[in-house]
DRENTORKOL-3810 file (N, C-alpha, C; in nm, 4 decimals):
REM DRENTORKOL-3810
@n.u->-6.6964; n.v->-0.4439; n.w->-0.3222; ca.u->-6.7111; ca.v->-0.4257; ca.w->-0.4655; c.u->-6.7379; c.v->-0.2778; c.w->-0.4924
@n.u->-6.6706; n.v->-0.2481; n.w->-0.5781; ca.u->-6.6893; ca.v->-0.0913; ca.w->-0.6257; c.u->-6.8642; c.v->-0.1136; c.w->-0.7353
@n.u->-6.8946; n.v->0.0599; n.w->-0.6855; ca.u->-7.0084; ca.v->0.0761; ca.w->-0.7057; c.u->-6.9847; c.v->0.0534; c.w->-0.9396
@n.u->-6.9233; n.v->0.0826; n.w->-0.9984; ca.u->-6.8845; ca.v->0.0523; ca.w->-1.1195; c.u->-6.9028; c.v->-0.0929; c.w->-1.1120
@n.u->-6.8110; n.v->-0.1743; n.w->-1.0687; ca.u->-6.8631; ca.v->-0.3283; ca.w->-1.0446; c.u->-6.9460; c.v->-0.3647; c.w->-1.0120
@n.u->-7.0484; n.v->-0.3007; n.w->-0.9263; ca.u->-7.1754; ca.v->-0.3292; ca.w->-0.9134; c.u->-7.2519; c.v->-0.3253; c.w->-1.0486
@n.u->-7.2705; n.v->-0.1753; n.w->-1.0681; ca.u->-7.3519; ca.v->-0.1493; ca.w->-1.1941; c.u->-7.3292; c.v->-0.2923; c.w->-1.3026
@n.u->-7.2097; n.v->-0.3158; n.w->-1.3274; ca.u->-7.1820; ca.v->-0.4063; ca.w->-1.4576; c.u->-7.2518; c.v->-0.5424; c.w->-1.4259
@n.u->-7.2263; n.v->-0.5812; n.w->-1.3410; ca.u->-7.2664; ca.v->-0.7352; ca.w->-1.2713; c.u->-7.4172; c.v->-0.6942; c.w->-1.2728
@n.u->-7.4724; n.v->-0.5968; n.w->-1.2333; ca.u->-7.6447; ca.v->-0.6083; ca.w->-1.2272; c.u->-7.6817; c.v->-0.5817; c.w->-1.3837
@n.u->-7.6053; n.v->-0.5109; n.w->-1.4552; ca.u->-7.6367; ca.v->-0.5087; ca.w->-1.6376; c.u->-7.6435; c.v->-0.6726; c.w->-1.6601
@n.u->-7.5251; n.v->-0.7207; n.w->-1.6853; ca.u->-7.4973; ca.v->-0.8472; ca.w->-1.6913; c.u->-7.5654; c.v->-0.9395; c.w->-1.6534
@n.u->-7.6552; n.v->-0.9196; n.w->-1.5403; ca.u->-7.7845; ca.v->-1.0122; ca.w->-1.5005; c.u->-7.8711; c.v->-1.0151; c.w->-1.5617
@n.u->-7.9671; n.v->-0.8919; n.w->-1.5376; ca.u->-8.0583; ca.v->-0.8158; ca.w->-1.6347; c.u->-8.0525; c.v->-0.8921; c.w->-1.7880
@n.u->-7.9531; n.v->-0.8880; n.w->-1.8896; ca.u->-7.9493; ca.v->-0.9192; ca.w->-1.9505; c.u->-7.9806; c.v->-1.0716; c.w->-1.9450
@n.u->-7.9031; n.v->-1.1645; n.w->-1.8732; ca.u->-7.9761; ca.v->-1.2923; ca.w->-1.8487; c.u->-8.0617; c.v->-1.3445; c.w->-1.8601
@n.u->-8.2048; n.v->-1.2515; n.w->-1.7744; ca.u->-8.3058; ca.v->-1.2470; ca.w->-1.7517; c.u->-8.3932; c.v->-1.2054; c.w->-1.8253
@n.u->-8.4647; n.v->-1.2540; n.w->-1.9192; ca.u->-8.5559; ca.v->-1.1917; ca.w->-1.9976; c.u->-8.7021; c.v->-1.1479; c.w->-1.9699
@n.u->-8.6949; n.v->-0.9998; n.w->-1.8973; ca.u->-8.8357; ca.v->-0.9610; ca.w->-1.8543; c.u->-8.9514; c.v->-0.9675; c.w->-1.9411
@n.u->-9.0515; n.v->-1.0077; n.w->-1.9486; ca.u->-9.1798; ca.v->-0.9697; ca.w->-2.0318; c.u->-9.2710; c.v->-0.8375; c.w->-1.9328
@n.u->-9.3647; n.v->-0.8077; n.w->-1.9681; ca.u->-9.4490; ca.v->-0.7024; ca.w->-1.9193; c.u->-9.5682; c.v->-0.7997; c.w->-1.9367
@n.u->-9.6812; n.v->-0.7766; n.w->-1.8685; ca.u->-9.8503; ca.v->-0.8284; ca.w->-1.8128; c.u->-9.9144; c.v->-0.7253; c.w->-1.8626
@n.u->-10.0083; n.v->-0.7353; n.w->-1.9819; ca.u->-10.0321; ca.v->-0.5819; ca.w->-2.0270; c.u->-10.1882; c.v->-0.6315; c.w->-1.9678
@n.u->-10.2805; n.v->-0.5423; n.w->-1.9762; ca.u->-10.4496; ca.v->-0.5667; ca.w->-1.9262; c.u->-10.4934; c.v->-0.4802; c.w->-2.0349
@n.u->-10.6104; n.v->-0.5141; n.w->-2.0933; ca.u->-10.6576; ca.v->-0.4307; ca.w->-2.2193; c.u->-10.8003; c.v->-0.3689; c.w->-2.1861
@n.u->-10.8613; n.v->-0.2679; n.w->-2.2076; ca.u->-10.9695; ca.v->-0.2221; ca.w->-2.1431; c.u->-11.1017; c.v->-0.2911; c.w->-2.2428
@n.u->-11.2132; n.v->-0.3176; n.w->-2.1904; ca.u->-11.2907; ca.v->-0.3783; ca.w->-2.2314; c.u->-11.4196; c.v->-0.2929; c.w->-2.1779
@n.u->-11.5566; n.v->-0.3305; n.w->-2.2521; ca.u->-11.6939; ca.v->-0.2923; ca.w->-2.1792; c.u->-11.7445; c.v->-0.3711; c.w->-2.1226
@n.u->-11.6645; n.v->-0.4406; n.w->-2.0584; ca.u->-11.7670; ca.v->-0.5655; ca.w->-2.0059; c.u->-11.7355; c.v->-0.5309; c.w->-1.8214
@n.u->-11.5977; n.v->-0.5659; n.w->-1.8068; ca.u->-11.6227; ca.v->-0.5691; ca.w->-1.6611; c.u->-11.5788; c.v->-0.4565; c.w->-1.6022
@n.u->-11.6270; n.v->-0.4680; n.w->-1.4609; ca.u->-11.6265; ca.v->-0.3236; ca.w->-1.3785; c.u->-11.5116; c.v->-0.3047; c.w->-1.3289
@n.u->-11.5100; n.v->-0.1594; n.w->-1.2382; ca.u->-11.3880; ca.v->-0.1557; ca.w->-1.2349; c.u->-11.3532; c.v->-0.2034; c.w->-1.1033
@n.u->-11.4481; n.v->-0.2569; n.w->-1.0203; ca.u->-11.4423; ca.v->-0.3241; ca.w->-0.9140; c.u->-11.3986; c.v->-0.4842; c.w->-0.8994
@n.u->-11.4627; n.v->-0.5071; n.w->-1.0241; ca.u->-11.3869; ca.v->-0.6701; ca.w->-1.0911; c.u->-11.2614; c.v->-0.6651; c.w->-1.0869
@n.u->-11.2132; n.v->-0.5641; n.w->-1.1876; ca.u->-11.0720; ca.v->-0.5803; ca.w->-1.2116; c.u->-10.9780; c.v->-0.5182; c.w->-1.0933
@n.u->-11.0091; n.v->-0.4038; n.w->-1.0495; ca.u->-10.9499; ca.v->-0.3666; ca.w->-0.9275; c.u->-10.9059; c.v->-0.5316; c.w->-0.8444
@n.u->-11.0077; n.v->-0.5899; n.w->-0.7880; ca.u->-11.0188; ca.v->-0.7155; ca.w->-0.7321; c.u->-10.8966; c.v->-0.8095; c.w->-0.7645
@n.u->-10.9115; n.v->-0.8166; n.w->-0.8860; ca.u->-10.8362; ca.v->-0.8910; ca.w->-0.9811; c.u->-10.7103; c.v->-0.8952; c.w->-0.9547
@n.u->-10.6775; n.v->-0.7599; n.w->-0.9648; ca.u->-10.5204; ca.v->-0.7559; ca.w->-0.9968; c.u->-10.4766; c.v->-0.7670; c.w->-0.7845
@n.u->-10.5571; n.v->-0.7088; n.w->-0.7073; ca.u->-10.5090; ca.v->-0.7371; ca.w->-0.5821; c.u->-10.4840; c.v->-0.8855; c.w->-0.5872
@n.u->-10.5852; n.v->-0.9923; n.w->-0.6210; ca.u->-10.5846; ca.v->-1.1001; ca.w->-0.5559; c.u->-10.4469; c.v->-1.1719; c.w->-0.6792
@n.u->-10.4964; n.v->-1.1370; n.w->-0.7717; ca.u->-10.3845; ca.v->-1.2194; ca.w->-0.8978; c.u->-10.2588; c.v->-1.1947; c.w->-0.9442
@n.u->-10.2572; n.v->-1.0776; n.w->-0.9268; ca.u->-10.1127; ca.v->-0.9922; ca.w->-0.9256; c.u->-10.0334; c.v->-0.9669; c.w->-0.7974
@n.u->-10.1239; n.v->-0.9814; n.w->-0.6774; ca.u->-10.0368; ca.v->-0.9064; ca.w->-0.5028; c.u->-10.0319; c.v->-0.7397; c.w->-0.5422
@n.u->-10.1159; n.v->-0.6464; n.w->-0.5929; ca.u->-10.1100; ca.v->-0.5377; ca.w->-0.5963; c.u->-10.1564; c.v->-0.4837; c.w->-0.4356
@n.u->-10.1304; n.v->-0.3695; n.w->-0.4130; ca.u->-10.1992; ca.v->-0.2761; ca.w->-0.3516; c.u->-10.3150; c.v->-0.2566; c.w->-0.3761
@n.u->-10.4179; n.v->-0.1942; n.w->-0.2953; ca.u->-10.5312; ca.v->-0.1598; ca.w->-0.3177; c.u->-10.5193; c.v->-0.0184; c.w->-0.4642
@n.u->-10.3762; n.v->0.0987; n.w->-0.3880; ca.u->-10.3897; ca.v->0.2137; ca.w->-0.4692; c.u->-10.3530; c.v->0.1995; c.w->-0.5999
@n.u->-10.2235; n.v->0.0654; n.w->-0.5779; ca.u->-10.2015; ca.v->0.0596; ca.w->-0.7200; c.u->-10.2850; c.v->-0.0156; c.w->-0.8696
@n.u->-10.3661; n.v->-0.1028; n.w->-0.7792; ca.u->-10.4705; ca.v->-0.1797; ca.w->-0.8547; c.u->-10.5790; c.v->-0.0566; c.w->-0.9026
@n.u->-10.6221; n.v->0.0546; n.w->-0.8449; ca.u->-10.6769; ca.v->0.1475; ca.w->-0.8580; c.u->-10.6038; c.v->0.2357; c.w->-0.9545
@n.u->-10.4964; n.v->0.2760; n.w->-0.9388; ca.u->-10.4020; ca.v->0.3212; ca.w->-1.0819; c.u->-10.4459; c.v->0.2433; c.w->-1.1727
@n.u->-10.3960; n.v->0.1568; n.w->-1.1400; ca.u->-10.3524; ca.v->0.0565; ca.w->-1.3076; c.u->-10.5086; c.v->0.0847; c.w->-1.3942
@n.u->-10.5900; n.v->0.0418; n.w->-1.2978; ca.u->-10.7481; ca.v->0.0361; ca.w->-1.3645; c.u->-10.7916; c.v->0.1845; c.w->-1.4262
@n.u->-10.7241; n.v->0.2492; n.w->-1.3711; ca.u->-10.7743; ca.v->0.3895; ca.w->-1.4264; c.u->-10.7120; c.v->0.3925; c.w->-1.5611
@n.u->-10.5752; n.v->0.3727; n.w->-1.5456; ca.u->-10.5047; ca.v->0.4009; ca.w->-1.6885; c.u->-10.5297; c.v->0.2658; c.w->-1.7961
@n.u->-10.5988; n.v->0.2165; n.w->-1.7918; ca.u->-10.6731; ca.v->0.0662; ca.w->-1.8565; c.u->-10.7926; c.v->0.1324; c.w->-1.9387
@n.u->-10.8360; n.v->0.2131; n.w->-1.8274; ca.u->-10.9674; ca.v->0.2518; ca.w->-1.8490; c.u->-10.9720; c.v->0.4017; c.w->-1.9489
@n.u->-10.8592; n.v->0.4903; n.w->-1.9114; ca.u->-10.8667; ca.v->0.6031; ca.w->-1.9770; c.u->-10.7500; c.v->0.5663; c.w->-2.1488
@n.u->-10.6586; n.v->0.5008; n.w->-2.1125; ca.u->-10.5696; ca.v->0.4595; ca.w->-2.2165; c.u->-10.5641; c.v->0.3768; c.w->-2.2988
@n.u->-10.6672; n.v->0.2602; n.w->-2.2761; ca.u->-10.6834; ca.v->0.1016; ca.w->-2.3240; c.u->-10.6080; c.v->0.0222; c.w->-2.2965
@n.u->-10.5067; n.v->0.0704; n.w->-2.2036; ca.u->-10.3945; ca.v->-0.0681; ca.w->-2.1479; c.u->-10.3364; c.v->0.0162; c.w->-2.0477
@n.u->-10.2670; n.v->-0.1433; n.w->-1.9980; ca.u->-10.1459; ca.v->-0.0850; ca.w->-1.8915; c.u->-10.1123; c.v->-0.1936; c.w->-1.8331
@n.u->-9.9441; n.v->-0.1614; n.w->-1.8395; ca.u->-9.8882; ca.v->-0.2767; ca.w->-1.7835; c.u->-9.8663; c.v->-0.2991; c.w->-1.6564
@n.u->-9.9335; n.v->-0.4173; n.w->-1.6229; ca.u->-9.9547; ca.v->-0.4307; ca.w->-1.4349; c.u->-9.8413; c.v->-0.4766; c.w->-1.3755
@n.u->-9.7471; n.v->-0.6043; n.w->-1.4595; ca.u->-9.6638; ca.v->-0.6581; ca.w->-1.3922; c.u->-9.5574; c.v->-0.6958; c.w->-1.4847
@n.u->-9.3975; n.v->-0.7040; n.w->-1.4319; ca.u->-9.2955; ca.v->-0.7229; ca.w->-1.5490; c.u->-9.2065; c.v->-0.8175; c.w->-1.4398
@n.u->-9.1729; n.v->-0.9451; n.w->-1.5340; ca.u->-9.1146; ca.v->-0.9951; ca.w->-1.4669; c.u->-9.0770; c.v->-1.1579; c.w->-1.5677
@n.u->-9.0478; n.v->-1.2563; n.w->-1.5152; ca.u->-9.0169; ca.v->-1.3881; ca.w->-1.6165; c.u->-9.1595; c.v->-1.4369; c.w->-1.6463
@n.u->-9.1363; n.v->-1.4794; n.w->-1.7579; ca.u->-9.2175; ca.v->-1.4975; ca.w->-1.8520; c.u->-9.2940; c.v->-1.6402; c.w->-1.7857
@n.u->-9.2558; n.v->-1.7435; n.w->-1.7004; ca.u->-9.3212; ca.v->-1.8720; ca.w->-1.6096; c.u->-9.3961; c.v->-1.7775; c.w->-1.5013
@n.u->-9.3311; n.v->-1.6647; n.w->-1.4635; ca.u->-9.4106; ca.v->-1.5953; ca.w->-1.3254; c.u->-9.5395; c.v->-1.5448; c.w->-1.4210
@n.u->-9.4953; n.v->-1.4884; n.w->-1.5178; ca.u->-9.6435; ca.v->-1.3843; ca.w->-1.5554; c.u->-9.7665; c.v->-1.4975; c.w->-1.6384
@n.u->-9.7059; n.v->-1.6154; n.w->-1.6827; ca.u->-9.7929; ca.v->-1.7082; ca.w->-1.7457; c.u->-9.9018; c.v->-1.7400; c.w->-1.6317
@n.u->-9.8723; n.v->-1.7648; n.w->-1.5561; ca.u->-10.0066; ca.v->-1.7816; ca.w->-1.4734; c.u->-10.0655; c.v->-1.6900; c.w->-1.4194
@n.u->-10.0434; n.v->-1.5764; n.w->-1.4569; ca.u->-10.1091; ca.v->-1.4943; ca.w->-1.3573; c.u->-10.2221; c.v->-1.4322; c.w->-1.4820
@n.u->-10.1401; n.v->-1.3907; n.w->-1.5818; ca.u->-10.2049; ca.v->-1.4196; ca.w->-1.7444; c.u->-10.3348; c.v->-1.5486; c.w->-1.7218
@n.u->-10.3529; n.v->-1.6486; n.w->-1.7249; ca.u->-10.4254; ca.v->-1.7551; ca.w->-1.7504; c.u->-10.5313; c.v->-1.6982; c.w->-1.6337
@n.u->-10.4653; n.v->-1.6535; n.w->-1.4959; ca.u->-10.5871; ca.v->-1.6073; ca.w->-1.4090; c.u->-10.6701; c.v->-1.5139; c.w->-1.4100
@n.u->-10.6065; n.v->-1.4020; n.w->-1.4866; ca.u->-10.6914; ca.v->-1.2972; ca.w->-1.5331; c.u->-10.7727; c.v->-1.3301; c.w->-1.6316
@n.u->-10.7166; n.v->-1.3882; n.w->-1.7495; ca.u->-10.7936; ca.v->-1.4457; ca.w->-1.8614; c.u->-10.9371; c.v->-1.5546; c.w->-1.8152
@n.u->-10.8963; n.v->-1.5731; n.w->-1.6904; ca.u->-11.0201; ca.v->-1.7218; ca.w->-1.6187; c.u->-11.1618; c.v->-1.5784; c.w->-1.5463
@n.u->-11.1181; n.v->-1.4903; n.w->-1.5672; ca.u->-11.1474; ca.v->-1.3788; ca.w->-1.5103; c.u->-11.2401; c.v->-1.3143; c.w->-1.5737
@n.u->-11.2002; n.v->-1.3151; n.w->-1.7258; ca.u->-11.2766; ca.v->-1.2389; ca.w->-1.8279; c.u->-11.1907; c.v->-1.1478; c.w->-1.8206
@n.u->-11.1059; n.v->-1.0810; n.w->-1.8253; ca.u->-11.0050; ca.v->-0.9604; ca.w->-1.7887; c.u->-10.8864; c.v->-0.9907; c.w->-1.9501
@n.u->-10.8999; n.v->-0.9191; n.w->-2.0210; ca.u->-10.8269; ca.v->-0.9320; ca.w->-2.1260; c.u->-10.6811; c.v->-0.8732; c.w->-2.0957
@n.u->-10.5994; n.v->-1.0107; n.w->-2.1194; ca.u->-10.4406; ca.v->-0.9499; ca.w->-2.0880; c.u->-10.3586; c.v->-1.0570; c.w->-2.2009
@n.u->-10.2825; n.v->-0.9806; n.w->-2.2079; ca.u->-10.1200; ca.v->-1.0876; ca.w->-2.2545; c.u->-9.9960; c.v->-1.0446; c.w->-2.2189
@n.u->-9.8860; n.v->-1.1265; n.w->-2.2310; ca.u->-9.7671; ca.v->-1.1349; ca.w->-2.2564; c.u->-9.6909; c.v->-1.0717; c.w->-2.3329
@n.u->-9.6064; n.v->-0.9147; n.w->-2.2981; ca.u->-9.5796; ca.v->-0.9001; ca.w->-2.4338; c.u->-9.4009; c.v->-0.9306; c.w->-2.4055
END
């Protein structure tokens, strides 16, 4: 398959697929050791990237941890939320 045929067929998927984003909203309540935690165990992050994300949560008031179908991110949403960790679906 030519690399042009590639590109089109992976547009053409993409489109299929309707990604959402996992946003996390910064709060005063929990630490950043909670949420660090969090996103390793609830998301499959990295240690560094769970450490990103929390920083830019923390300095920005959000940040989106995870993008993907909207059945994958629903539960992971409900686990953070079981968490105290303010997130949604956008």
């Amino acid at each position: 398959m030519t690399e042009t045929g590639y590109a089109t067929q992976h547009s053409v998927l993409e489109e299929l697929v309707e990604h959402k984003d996992l946003i996390v909203y910064n709060d005063d309540v929990n630490t950043f050791d909670h949420v660090i935690d969090s996103l390793i165990s609830v998301c499959k992050h990295e240690v560094e990237q769970a450490e990103q994300c929390t920083y830019i949560i923390h300095y920005k008031g959000k940040c989106q941890v995870k993008r993907g179908e909207y059945e994958k991110l629903e539960a992971m949403c409900t686990a953070l939320l079981d968490r105290g960790i303010s997130a949604e679906i956008e």
